[in-house]
N, CA, C and O atoms as a Tripos MOL2 file, in Angstrom:
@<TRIPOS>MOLECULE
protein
  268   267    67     0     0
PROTEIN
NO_CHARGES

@<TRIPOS>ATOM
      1 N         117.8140  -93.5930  130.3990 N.3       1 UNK1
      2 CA        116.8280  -93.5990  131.4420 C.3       1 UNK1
      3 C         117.1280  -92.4990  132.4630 C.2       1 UNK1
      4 O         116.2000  -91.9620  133.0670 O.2       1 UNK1
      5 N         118.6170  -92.0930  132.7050 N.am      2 UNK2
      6 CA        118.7550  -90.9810  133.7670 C.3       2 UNK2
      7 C         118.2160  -90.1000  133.1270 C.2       2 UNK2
      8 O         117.7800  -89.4100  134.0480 O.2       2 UNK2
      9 N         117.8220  -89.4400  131.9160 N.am      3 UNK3
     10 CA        117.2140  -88.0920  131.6930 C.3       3 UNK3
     11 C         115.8380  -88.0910  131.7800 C.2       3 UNK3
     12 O         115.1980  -87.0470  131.9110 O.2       3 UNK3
     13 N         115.3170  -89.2280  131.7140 N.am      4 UNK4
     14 CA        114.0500  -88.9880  131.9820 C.3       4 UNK4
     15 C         113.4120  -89.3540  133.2070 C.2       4 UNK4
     16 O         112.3990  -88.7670  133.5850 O.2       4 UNK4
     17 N         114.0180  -90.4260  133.9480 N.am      5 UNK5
     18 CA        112.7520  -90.8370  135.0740 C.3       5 UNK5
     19 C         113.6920  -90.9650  136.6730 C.2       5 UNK5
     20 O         114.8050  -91.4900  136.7240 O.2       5 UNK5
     21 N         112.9190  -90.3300  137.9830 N.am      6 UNK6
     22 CA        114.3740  -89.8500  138.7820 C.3       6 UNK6
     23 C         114.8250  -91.6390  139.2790 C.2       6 UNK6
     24 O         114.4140  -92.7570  138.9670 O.2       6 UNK6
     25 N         115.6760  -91.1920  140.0200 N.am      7 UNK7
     26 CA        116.3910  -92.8410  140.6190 C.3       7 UNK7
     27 C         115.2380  -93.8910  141.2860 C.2       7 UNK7
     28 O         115.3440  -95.0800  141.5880 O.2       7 UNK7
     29 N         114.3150  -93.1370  141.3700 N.am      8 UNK8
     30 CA        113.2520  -93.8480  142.4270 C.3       8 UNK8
     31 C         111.9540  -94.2110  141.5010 C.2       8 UNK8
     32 O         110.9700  -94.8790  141.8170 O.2       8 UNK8
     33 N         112.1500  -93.7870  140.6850 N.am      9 UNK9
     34 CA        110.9870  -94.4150  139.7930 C.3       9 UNK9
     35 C         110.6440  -95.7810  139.6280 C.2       9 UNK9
     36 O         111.3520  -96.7030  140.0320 O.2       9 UNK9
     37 N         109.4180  -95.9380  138.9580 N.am     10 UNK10
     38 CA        109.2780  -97.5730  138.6100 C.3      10 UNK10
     39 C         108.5810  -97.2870  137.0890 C.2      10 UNK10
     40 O         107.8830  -96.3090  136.8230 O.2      10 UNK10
     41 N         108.9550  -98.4180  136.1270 N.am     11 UNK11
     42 CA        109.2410  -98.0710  135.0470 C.3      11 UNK11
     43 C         108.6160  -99.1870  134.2010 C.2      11 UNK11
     44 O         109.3180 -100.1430  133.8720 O.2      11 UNK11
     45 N         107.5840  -99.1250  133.9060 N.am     12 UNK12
     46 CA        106.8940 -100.2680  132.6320 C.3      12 UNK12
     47 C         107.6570 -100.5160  131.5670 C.2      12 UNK12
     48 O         107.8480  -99.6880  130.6770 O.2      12 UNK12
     49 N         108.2090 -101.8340  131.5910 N.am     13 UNK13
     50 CA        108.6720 -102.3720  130.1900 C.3      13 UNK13
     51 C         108.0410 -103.6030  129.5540 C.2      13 UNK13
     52 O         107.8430 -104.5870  130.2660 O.2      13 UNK13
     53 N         107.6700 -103.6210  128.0980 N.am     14 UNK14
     54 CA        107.0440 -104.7100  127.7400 C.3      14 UNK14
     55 C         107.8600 -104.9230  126.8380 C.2      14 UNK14
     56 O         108.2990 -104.1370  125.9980 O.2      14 UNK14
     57 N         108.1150 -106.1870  127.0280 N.am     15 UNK15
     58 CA        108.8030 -106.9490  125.6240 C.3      15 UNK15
     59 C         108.9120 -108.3500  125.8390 C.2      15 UNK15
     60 O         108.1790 -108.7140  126.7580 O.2      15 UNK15
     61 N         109.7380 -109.4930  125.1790 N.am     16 UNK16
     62 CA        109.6440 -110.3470  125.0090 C.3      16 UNK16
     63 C         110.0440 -111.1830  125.5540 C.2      16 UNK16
     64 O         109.8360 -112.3790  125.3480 O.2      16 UNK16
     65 N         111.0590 -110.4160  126.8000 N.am     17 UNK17
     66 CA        111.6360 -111.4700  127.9410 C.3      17 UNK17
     67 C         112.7630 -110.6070  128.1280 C.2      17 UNK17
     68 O         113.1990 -110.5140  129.2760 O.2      17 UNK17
     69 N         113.3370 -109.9310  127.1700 N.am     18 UNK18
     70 CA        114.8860 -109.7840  126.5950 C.3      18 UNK18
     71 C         115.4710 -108.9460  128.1900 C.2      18 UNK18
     72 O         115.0380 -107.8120  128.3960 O.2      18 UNK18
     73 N         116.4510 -109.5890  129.2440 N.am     19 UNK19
     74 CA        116.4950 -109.2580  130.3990 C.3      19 UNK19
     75 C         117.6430 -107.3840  130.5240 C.2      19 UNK19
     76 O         117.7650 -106.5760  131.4440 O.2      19 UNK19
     77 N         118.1720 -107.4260  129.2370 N.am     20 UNK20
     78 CA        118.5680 -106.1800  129.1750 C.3      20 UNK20
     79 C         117.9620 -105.0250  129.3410 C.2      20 UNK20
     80 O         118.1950 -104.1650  130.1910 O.2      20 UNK20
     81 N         117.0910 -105.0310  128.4110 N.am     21 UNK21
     82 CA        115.7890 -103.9680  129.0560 C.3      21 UNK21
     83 C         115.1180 -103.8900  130.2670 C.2      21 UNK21
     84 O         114.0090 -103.3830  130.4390 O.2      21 UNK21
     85 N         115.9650 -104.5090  131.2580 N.am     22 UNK22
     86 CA        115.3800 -104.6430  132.6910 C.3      22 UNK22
     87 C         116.6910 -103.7600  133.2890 C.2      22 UNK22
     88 O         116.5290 -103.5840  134.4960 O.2      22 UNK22
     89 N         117.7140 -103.2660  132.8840 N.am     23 UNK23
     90 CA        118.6670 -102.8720  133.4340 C.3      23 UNK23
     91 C         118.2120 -100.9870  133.0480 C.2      23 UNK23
     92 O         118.3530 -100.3490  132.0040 O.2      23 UNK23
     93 N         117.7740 -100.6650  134.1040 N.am     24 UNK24
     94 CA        117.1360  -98.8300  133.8740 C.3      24 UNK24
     95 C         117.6830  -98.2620  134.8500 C.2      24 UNK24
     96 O         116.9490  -97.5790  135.5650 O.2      24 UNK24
     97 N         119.3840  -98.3800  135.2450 N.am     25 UNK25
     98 CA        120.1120  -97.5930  136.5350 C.3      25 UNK25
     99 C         120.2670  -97.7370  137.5440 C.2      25 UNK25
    100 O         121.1310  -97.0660  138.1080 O.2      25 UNK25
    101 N         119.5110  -98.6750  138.2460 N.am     26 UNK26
    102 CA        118.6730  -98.9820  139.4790 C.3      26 UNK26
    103 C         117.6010  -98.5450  139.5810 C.2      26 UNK26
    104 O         117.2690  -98.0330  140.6510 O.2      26 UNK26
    105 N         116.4620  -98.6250  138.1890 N.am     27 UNK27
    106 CA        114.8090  -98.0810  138.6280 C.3      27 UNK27
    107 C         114.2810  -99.2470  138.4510 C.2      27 UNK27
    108 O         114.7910 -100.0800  137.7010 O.2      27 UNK27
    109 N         113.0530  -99.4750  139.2070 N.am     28 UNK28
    110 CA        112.3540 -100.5890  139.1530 C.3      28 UNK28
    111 C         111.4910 -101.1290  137.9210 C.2      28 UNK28
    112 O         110.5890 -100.4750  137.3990 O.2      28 UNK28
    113 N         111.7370 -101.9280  137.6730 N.am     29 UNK29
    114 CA        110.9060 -102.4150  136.3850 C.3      29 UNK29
    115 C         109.7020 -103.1340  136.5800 C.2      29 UNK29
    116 O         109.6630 -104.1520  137.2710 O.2      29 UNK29
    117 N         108.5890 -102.5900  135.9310 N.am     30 UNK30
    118 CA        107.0050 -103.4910  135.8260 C.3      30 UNK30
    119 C         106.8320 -103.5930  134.9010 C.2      30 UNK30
    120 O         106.9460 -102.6170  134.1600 O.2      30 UNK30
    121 N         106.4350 -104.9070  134.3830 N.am     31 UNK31
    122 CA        105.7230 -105.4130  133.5820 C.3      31 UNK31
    123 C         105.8720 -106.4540  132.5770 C.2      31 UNK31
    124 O         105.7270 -107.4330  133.3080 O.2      31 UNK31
    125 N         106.0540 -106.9140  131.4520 N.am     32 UNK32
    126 CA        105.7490 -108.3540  130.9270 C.3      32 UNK32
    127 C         107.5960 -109.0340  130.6190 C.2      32 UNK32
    128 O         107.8880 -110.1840  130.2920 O.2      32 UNK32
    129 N         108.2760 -108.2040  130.7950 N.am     33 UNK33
    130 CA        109.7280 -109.0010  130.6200 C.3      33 UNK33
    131 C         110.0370 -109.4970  132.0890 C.2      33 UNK33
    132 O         110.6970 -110.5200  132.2710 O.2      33 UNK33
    133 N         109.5280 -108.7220  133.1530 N.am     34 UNK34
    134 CA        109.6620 -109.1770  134.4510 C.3      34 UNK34
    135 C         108.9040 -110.3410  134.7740 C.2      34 UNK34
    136 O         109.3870 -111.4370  135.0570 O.2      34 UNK34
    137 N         107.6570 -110.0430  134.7170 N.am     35 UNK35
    138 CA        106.7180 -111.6570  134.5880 C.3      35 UNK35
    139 C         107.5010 -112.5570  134.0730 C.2      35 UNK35
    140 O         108.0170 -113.4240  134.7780 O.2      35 UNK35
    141 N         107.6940 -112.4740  132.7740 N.am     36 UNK36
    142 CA        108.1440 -113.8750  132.0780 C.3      36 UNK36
    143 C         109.6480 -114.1740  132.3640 C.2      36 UNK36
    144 O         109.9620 -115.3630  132.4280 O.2      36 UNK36
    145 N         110.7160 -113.1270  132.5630 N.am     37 UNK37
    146 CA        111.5480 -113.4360  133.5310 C.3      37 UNK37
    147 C         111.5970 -114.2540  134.6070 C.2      37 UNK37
    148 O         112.5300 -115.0460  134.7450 O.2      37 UNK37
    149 N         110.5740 -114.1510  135.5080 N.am     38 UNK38
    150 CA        110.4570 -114.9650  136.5900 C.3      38 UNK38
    151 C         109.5270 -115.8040  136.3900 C.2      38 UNK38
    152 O         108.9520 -116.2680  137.3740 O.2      38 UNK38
    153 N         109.1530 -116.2000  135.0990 N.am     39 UNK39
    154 CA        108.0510 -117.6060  134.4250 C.3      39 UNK39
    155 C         106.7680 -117.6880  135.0270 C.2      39 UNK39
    156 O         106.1830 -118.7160  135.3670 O.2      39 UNK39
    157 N         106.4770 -116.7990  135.1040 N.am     40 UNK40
    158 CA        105.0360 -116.5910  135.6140 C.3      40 UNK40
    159 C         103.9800 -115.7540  134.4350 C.2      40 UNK40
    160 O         102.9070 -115.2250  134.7260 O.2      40 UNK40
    161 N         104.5820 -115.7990  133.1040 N.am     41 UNK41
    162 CA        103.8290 -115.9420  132.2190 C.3      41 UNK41
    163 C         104.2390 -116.2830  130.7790 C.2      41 UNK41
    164 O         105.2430 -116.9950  130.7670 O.2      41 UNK41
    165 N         103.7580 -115.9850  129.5640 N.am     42 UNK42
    166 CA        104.4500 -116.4950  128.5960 C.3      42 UNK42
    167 C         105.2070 -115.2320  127.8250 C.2      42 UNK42
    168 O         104.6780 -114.1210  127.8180 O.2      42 UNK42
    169 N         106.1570 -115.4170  127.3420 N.am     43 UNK43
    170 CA        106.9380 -114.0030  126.8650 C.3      43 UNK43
    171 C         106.4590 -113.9620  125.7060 C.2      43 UNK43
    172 O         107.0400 -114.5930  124.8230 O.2      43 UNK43
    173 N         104.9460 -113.0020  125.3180 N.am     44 UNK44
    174 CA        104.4810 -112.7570  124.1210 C.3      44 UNK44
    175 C         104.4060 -111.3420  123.7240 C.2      44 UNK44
    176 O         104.4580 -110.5980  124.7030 O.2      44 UNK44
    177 N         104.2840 -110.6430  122.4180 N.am     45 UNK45
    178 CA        104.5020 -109.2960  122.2350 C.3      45 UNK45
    179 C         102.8680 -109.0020  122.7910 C.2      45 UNK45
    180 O         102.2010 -109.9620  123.1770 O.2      45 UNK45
    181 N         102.4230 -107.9240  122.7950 N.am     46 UNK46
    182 CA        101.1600 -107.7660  122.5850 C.3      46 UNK46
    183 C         100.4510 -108.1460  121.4030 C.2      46 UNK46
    184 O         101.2460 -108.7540  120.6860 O.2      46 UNK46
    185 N          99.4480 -108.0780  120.9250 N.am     47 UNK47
    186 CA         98.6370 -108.2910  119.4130 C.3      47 UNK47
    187 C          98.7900 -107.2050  118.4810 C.2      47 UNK47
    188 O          99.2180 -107.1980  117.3270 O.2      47 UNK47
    189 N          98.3400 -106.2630  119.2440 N.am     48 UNK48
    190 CA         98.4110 -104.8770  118.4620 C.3      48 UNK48
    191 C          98.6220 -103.5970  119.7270 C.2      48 UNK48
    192 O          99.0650 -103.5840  120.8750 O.2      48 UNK48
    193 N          97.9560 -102.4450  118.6580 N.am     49 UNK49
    194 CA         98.4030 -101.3740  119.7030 C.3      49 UNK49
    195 C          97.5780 -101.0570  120.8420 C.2      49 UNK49
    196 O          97.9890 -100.3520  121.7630 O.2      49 UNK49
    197 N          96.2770 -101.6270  120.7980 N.am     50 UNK50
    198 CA         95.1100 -101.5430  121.8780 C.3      50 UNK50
    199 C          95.4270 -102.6890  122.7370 C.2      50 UNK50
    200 O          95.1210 -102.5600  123.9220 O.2      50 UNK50
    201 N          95.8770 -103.5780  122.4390 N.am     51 UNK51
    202 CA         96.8370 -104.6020  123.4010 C.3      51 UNK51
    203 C          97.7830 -103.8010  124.5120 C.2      51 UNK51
    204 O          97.6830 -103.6170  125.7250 O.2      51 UNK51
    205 N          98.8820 -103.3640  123.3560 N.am     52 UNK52
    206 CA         99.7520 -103.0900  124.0650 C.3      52 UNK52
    207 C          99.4290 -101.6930  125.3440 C.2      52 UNK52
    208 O         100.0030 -101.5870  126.4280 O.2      52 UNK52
    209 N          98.4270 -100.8220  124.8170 N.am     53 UNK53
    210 CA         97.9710 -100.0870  124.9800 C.3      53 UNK53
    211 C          97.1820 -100.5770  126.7610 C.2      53 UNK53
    212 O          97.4470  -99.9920  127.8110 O.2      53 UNK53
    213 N          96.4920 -101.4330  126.6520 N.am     54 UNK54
    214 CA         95.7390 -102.1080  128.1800 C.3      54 UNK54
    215 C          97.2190 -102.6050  129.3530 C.2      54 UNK54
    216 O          97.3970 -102.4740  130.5640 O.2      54 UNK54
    217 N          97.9740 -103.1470  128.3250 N.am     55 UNK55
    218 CA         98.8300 -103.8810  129.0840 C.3      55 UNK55
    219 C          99.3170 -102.7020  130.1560 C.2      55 UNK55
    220 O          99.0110 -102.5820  131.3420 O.2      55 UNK55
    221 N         100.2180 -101.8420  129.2930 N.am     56 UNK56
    222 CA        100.5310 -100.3320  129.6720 C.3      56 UNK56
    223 C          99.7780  -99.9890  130.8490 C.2      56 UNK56
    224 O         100.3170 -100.0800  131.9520 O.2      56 UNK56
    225 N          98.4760  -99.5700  130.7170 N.am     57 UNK57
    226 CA         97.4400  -99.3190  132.1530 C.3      57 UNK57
    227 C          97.6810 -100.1100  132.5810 C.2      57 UNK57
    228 O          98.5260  -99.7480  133.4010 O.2      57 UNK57
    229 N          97.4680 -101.8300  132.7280 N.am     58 UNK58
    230 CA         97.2510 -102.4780  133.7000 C.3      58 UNK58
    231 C          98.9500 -102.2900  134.9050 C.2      58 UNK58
    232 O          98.9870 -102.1970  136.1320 O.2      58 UNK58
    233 N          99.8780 -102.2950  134.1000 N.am     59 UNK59
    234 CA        101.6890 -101.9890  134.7950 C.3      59 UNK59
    235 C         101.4280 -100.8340  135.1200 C.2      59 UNK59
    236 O         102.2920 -100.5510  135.9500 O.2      59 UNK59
    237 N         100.3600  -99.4430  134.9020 N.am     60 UNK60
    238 CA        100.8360  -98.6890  135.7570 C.3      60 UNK60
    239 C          99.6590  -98.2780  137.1690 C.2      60 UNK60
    240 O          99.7560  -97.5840  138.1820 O.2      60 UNK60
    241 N          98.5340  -99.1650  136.5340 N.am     61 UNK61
    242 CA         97.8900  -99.6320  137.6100 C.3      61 UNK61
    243 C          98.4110 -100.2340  138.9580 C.2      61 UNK61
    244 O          97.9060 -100.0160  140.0590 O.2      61 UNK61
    245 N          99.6430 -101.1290  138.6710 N.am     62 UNK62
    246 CA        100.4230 -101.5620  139.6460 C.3      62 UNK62
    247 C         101.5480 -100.8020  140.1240 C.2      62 UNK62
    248 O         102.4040 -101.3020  140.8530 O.2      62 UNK62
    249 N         101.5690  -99.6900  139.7610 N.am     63 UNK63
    250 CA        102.5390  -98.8270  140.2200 C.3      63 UNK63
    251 C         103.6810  -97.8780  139.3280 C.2      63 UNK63
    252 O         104.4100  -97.0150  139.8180 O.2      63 UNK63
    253 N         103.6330  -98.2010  138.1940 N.am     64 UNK64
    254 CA        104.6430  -97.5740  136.7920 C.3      64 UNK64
    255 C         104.1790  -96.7750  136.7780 C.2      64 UNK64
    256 O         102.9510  -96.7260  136.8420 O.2      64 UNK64
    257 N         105.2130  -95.3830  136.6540 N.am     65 UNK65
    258 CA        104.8010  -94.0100  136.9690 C.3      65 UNK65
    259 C         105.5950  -93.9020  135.5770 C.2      65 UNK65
    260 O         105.2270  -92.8630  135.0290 O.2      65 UNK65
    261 N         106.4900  -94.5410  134.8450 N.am     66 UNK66
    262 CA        107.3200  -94.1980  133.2860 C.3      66 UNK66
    263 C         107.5900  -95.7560  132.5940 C.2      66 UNK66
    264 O         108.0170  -96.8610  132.9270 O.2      66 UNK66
    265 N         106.9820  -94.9800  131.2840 N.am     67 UNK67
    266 CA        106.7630  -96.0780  130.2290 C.3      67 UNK67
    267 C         107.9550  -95.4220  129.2430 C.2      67 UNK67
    268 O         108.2240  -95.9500  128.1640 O.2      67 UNK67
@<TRIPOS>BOND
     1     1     2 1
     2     2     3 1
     3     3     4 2
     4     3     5 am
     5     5     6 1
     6     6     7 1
     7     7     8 2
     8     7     9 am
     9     9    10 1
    10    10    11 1
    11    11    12 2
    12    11    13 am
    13    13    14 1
    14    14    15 1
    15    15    16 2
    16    15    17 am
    17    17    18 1
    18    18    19 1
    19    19    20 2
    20    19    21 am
    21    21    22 1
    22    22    23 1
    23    23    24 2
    24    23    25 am
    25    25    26 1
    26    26    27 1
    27    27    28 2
    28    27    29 am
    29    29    30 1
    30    30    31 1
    31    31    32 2
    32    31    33 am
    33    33    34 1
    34    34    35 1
    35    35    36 2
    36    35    37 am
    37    37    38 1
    38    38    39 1
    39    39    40 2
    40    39    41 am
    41    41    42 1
    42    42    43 1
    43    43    44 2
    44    43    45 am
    45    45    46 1
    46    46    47 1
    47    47    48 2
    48    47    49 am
    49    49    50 1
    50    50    51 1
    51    51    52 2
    52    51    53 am
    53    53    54 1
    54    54    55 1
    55    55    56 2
    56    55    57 am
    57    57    58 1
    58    58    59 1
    59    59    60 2
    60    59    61 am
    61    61    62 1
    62    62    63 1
    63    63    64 2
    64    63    65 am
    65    65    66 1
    66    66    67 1
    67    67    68 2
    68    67    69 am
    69    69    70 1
    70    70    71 1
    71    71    72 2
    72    71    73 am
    73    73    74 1
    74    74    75 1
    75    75    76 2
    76    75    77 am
    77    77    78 1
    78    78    79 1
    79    79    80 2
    80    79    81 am
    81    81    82 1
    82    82    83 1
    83    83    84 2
    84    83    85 am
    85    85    86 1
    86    86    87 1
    87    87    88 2
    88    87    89 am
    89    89    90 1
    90    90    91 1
    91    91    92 2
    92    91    93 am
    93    93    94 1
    94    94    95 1
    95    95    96 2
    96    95    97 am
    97    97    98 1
    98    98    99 1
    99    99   100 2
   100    99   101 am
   101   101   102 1
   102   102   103 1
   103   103   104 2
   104   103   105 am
   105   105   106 1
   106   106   107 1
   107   107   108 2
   108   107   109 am
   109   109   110 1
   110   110   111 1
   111   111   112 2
   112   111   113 am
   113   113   114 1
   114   114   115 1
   115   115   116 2
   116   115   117 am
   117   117   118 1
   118   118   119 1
   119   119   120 2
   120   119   121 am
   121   121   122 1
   122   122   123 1
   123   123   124 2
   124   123   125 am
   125   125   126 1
   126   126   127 1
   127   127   128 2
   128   127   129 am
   129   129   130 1
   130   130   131 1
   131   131   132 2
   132   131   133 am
   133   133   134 1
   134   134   135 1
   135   135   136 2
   136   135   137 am
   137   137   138 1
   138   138   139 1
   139   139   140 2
   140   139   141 am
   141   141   142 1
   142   142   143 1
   143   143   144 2
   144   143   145 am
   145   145   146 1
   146   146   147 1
   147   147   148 2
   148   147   149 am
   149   149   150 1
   150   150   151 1
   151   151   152 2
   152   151   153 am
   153   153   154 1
   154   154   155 1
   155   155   156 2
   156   155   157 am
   157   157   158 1
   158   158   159 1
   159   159   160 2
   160   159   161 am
   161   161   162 1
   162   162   163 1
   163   163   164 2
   164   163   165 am
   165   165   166 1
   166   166   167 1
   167   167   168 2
   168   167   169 am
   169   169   170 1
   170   170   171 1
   171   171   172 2
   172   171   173 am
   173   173   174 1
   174   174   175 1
   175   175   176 2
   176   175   177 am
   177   177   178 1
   178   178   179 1
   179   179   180 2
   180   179   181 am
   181   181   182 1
   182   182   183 1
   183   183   184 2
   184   183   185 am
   185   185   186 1
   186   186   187 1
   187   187   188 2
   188   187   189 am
   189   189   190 1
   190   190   191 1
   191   191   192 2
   192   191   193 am
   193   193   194 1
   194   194   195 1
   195   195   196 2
   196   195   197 am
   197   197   198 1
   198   198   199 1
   199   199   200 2
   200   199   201 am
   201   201   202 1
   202   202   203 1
   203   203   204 2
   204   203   205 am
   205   205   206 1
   206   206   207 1
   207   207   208 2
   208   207   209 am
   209   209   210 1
   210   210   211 1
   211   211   212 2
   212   211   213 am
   213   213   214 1
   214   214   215 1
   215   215   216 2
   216   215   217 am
   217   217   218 1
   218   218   219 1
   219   219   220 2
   220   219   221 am
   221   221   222 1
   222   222   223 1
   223   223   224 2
   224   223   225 am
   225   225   226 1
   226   226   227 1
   227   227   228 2
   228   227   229 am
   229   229   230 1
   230   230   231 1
   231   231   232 2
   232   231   233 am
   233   233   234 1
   234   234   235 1
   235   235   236 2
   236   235   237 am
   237   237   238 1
   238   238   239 1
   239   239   240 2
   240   239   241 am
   241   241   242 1
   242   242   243 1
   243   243   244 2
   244   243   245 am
   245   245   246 1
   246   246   247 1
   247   247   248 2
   248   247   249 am
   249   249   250 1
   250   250   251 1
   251   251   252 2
   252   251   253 am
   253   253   254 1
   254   254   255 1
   255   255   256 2
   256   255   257 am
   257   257   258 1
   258   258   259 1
   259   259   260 2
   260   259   261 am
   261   261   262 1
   262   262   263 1
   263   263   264 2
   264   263   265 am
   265   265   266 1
   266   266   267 1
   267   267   268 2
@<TRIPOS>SUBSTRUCTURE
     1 UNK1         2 RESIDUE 1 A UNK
     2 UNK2         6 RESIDUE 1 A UNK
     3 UNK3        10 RESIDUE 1 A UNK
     4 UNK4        14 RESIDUE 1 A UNK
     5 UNK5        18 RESIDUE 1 A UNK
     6 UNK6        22 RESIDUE 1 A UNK
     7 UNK7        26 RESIDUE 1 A UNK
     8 UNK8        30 RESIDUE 1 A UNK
     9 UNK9        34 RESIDUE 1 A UNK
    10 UNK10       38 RESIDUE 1 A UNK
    11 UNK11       42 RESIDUE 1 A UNK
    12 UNK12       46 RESIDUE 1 A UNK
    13 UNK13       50 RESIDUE 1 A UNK
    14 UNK14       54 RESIDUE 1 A UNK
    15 UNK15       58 RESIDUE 1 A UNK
    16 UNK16       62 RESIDUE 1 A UNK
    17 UNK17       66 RESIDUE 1 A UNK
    18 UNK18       70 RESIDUE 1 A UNK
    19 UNK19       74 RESIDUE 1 A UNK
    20 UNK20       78 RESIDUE 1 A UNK
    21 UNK21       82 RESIDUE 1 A UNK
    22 UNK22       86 RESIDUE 1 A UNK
    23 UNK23       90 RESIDUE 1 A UNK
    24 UNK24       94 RESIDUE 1 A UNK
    25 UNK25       98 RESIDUE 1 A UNK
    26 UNK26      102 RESIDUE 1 A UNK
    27 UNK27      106 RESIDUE 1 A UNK
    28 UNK28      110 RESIDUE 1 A UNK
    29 UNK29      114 RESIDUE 1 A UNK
    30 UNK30      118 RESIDUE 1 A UNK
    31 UNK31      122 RESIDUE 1 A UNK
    32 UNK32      126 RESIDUE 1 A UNK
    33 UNK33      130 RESIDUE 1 A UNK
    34 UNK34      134 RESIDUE 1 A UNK
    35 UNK35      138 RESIDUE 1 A UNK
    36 UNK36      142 RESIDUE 1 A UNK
    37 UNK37      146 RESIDUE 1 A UNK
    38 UNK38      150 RESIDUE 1 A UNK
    39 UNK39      154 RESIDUE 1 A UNK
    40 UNK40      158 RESIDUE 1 A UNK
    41 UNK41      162 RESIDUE 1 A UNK
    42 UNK42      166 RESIDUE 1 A UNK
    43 UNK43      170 RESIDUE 1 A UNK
    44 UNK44      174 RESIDUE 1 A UNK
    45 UNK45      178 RESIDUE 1 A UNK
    46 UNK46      182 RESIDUE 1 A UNK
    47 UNK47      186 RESIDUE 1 A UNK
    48 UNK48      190 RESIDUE 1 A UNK
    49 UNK49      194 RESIDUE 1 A UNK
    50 UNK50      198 RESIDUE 1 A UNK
    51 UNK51      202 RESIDUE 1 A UNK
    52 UNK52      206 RESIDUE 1 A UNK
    53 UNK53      210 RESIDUE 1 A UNK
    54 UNK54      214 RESIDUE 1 A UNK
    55 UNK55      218 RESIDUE 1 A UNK
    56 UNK56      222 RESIDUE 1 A UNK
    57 UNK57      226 RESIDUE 1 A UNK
    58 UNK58      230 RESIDUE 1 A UNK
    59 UNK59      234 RESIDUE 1 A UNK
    60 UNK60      238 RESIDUE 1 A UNK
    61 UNK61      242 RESIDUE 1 A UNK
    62 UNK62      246 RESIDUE 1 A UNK
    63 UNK63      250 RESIDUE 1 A UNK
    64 UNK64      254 RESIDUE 1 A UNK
    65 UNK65      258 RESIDUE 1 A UNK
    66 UNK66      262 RESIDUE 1 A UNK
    67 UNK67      266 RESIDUE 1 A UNK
């Protein structure tokens, strides 16, 4: 993650809960492992790639500048 996104970034991750992928250096993480981390939704993959694809916009709608 340090080569690509600077210390201050915020950073879309989707996956299945798995809280490791929440660890990006100290950059902020958005999106569906954080939700369901904090149980405010259900930890599901997307359906497909136009799924995953909306989800993506909607996390950087909220601020994710790196996917």
């Amino acid at each position: 993650m340090r080569e690509v996104a600077p210390p201050d970034a915020t950073v879309a991750v989707i996956s299945k809960g798995d809280g490791d992928l929440l660890q990006l250096d100290g950059r902020r993480a958005r999106g569906t492992s954080r939700r369901a981390l904090m149980g405010n939704t259900p930890a599901t993959h997307p359906a497909d790639s136009d799924a995953c694809i909306a989800e993506l916009e909607r996390i950087r709608a909220i601020g994710a500048e790196y996917s």
